[in-house]
C-alpha positions in Angstrom: 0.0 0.0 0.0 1.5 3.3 -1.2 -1.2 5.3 -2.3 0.3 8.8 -1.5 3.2 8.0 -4.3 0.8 8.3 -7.1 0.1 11.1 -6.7 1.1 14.2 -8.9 5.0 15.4 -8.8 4.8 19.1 -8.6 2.4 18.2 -5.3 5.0 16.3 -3.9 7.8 18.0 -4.1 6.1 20.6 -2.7 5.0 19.1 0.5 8.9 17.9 1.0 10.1 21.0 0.4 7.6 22.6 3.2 8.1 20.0 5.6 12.1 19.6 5.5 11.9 23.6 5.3 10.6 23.6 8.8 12.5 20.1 10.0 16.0 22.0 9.2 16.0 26.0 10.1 13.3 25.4 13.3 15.4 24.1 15.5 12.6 23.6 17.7 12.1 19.9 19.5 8.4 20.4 19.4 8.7 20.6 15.4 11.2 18.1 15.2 9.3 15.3 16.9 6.0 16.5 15.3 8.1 15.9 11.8 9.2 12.5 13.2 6.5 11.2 14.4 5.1 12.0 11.0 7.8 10.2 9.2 8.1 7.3 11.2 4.2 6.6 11.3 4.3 7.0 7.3 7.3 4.4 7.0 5.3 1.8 9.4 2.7 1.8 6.7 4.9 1.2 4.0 8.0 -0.6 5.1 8.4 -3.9 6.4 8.0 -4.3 10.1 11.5 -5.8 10.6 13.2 -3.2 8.3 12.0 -0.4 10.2 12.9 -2.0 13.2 16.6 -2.2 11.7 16.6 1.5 10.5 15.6 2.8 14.6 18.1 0.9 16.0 20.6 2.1 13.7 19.4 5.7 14.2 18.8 5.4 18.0 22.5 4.8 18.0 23.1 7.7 15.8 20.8 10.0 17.7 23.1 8.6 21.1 26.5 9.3 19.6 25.6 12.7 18.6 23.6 13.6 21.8 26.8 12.5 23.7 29.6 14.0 21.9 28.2 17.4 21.9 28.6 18.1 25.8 31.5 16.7 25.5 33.2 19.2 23.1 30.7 21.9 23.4 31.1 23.5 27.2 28.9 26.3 26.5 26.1 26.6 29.5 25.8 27.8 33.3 24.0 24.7 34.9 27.1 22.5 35.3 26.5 18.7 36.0 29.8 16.9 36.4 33.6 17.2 35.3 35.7 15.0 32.9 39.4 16.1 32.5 38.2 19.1 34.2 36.2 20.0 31.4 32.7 20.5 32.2 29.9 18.9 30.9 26.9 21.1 31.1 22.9 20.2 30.8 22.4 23.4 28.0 25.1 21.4 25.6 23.2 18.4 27.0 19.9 19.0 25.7 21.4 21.6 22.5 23.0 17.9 21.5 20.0 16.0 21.7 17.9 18.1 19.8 20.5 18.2 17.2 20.4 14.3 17.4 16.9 14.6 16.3 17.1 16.8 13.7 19.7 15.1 12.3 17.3 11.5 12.6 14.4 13.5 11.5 15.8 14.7 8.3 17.4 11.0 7.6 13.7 9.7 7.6 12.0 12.3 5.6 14.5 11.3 3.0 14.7 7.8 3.5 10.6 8.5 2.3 11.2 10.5 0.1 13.3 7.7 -1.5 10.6 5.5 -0.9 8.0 7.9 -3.3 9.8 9.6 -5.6 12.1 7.2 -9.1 13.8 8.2 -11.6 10.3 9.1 -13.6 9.0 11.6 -11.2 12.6 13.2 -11.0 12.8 13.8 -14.8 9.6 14.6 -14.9 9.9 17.4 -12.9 13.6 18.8 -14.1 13.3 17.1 -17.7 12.4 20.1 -19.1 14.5 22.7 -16.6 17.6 20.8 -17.0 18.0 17.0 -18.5 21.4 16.9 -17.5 20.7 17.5 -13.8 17.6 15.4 -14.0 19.4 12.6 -15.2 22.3 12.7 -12.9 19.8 12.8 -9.8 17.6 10.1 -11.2 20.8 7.7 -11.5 22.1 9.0 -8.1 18.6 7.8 -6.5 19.2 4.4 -8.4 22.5 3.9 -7.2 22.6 3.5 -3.7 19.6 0.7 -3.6 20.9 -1.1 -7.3 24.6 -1.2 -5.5 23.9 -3.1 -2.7 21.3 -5.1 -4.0 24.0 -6.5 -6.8 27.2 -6.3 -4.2 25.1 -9.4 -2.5 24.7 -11.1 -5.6 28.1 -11.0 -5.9 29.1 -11.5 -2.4 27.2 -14.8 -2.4 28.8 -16.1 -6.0 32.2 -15.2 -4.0 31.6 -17.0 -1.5 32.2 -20.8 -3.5 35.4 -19.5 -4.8 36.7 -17.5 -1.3 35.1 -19.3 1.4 37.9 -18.9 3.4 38.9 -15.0 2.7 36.5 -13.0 4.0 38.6 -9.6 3.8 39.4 -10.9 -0.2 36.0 -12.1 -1.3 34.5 -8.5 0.2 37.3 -6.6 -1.3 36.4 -8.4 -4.6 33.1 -8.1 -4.7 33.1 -4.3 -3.7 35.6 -3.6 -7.0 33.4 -5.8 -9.7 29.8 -3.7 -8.7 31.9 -0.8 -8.7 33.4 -1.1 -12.0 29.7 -2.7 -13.0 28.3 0.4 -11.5 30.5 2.5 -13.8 29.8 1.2 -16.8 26.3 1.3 -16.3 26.3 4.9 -16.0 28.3 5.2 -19.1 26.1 3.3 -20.8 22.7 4.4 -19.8 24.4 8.2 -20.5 25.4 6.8 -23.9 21.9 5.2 -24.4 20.0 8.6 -23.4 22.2 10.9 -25.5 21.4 8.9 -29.1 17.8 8.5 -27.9 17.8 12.1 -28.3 17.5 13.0 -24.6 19.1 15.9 -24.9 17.3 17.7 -28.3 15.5 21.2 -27.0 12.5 21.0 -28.9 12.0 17.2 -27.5 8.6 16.3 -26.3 7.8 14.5 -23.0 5.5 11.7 -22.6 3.8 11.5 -18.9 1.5 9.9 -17.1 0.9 12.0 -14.1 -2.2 14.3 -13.9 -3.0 17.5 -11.8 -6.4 16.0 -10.2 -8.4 18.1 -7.9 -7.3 15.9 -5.1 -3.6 17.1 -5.6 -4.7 20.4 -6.3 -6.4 20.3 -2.5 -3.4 18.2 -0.6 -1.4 21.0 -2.2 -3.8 23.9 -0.9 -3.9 22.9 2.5 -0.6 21.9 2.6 0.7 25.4 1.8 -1.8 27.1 4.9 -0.4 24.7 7.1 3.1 25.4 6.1 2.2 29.4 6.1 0.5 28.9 9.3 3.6 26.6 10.8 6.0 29.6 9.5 3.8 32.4 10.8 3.1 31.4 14.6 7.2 29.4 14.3 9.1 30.2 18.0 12.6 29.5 18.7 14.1 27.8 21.8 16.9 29.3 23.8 20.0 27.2 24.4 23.0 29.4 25.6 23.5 30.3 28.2 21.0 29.3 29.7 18.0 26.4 28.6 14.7 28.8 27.9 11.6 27.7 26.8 9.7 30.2 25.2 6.1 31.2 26.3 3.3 29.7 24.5 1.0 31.7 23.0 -2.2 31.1 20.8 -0.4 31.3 17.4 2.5 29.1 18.9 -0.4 26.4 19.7 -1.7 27.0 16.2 1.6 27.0 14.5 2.7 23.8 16.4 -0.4 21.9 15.3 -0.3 22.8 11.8 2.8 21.4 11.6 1.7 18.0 13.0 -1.0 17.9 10.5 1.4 19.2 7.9 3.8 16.3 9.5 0.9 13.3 9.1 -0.3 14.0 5.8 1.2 11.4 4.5 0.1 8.6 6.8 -3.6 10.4 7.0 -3.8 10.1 3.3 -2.8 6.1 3.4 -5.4 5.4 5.9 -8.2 7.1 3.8 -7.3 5.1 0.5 -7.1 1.8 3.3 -10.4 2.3 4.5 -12.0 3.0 0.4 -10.3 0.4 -0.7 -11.5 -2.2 2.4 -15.2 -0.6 1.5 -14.9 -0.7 -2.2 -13.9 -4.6 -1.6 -16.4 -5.7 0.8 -19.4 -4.5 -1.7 -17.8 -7.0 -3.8 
């Protein structure tokens, strides 16, 4: 079930843009757990159970090593808690590095979905016509990452008959054949696009993505969320001292359009759920 990725680009690319806008220059925790709240809740509908289960463990370790190295290089702060070296550790760089843990998580998982919902056909799609070259290069970028490891375990496992014993070789094998594999794909798929005519200006496009009203709405109150998130936006207070700012009716307003802003995704794949249950039990 991934409805929300069928939906039109331009919509899309929009709604990252406003929610990673707010995710990377509010350096608010109330936005930031809003935003990952949203992005994990999306990813449990779409992902495998045990895959996401993976990816938080690896990030829980992520969001710990950063939360703990701040204080520890950062001494910024009055409240003082303990001494190491005779370099104190204070709660301000404390809680400054585990809100920059969480930023940096947060961000991780809105990409990791937008991964999940945007291919190579919704990126040219949308910077075909802007610029092919840069469309093209971000479209095999995307394509990389996933195609690379999926082939360096193919090969892994043929090395594995011929270097059973060699761990270090087999690995270092395997990781030079789906690079230079990698390589000339590119090459080739560059080659491939340039005699297909990829690069002609008067070219035309074929697509298959349509404006429907429903994007045209997602994208409308998407952009009063966002406007209302930006408008009523607050900043924390770290140094020298921890602050938290006074809440006020358009901080209350702003926070909560962000968490709608933030759920939008996983709101949308409930909806099509419960249609599509419906639609099939008239069956």
């Amino acid at each position: 079930m991934n409805s929300f990725k069928n939906l039109n680009p331009y919509f899309l690319i929009s709604y990252f843009i406003f929610v990673l806008f707010i995710s990377i220059f509010s350096f608010n925790p109330i936005y930031l757990t809003s935003g990952m709240l949203g992005a994990l809740s999306y990813c449990f509908l779409i992902l495998e159970k045990k895959n996401i289960l993976k990816s938080i463990i690896f990030y829980l370790l992520i969001f710990l090593a950063v939360a703990v190295l701040n204080p520890l290089f950062s001494h910024n702060g009055k409240t003082v808690l303990f001494f190491i070296n005779d370099n104190r550790v204070t709660l301000e760089a404390l809680i400054y590095g585990a809100v920059l843990a969480l930023a940096v998580v947060e961000v991780i998982f809105w990409f990791k979905c937008f991964n999940l919902i945007f291919d190579s056909e919704k990126i040219i799609f949308l910077f075909g016509k802007i610029s092919p070259k840069t469309a093209l290069v971000i479209s095999m970028t995307l394509r990389f990452i996933p195609n690379f490891i999926k082939t360096f375990r193919s090969v892994n496992t043929s090395q594995k008959l011929l270097l059973k014993n060699h761990r270090l070789k087999r690995y270092l094998n395997s990781f030079s054949a789906v690079i230079t594999q990698s390589m000339e794909n590119a090459v080739i798929t560059s080659d491939s696009m340039n005699a297909r005519g990829y690069l002609l200006k008067h070219k035309t496009f074929y697509s298959r993505f349509k404006f429907t009203p429903t994007d045209l709405f997602l994208l409308i109150i998407s952009a009063v969320l966002f406007i209302l998130t930006v408008i009523g936006r607050t900043s924390f207070t770290y140094y020298p001292e921890f602050i938290f700012p006074d809440l006020s009716l358009l901080n209350c307003i702003s926070y909560f359009s962000f968490l709608v802003l933030s759920f939008i995704p996983f709101i949308f794949e409930i909806k099509e759920g419960i249609i599509w249950k419906f639609s099939v039990s008239k069956i």
